[in-house]
Each structure stands twice: as C-alpha cells, then as structure tokens.
C-alpha positions as CSV (number, residue, x, y, z in Angstrom):
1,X,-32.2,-12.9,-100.1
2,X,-35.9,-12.3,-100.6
3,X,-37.8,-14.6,-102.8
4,X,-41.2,-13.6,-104.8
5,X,-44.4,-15.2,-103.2
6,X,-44.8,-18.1,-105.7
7,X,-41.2,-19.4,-105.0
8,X,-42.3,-19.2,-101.1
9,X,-45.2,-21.0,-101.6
10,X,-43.5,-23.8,-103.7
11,X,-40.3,-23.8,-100.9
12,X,-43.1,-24.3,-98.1
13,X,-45.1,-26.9,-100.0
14,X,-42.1,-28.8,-100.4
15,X,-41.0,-28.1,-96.9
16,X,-44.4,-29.9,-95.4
17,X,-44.4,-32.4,-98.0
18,X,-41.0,-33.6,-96.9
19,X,-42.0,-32.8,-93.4
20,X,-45.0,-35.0,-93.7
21,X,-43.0,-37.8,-95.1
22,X,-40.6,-37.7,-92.2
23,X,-43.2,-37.7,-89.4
24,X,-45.7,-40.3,-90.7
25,X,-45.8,-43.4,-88.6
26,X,-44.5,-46.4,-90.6
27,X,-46.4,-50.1,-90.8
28,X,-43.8,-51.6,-88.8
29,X,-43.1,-49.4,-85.9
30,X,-46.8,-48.7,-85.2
31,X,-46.8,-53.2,-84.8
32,X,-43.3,-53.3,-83.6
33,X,-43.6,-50.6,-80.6
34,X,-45.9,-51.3,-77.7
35,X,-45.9,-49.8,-73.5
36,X,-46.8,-52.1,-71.1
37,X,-47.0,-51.5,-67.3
38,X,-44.2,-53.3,-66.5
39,X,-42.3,-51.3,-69.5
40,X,-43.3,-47.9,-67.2
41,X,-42.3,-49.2,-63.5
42,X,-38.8,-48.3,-62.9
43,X,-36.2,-48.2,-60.4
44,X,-34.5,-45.0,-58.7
45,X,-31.6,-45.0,-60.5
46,X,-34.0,-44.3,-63.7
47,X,-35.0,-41.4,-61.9
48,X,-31.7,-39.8,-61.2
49,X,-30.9,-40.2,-64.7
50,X,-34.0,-38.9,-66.2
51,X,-33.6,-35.8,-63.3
52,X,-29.9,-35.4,-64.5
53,X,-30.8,-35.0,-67.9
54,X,-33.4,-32.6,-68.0
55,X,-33.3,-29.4,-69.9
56,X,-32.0,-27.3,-67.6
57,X,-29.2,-29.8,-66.2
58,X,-27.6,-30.3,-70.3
59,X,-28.0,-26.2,-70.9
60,X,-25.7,-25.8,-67.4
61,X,-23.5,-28.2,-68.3
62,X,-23.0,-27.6,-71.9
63,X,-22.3,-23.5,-70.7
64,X,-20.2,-24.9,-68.0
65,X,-18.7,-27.0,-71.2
66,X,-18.0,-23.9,-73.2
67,X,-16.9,-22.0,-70.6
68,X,-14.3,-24.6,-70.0
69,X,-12.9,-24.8,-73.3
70,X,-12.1,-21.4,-72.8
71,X,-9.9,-21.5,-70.2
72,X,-6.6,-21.3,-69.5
73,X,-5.1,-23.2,-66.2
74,X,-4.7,-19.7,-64.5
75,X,-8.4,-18.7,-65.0
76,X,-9.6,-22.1,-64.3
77,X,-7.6,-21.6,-60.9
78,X,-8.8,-18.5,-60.1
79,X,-12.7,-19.4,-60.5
80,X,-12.0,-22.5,-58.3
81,X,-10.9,-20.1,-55.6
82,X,-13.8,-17.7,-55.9
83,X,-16.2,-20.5,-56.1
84,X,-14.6,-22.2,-53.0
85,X,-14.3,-18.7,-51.3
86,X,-18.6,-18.1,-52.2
87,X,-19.0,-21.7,-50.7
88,X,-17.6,-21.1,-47.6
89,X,-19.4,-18.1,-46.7
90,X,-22.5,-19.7,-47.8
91,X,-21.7,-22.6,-44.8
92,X,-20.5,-19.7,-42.7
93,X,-24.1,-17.4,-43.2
94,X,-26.0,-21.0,-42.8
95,X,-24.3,-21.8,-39.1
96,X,-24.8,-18.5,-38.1
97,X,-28.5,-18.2,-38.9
C-alpha cells in the first residue's frame, strides 16, 4: 500500500505527536523518582542476575526456547547425546593439552 505524501506527512505528525505524549516526563514521577547512593550499592547476587539477563543470555535462551518447542522426545534425545559426546571431547582435548 503506498500512500501520497500529504497522508505521510499527516501519519508521521500524528506518529510523533502521540510519540511525544508518551515519552514526556509526568509532574509526579519526575518528584516521585529519586537515586541515592545507597539505591546504587548492591550485593552479588544483583550482579548474577543483571549478568543473566543481558541481551545476549535472553536471545540464547529464547532460541534454545523455540528450539525446544520444536522437539520431539527422540530429537531432544539425540541432541543430548551429541551435546554430551562434543563435551567430552572438549574435557578430553583440555587434559591432553
């Protein structure tokens, strides 16, 4: 569908008007929201999680996700084995090094 250039112009004026409205800081939560040091120190298990969550961690698990969901019990079996079979010469090329 191609649209003429006025009807673009109107669709992106009322795509940054609504975009503005969305993104302008509020009264209350400018007040309301406020970092202190002590809001910033945390502990280790903080850190894991933050680490754990990063973008590349929730891309590999959502593809190990999908992957998953497509996969019947034999499949799943098989990659298991191949995995465990990769592993162990991984151990076995790291002892003999």
């Amino acid at each position: 569908m191609v649209m003429s250039a006025p009807a673009c112009r109107r669709v992106l004026t009322a795509s940054l008007g609504l975009f503005g409205l969305i993104t302008a800081p509020t009264e209350a939560a400018s007040t309301a929201s406020t970092v202190t040091a002590a809001s910033l120190d945390v502990g280790p298990l903080a850190v894991l999680v933050a680490a754990a969550t990063g973008k590349l961690i929730i891309c590999a698990a959502g593809a190990v996700a999908a992957v998953a969901v497509g996969l019947t019990l034999e499949n799943l079996l098989v990659g298991c084995a191949v995995f465990a079979f990769v592993f162990v010469c991984f151990v076995i090329a790291l002892c003999v090094e």
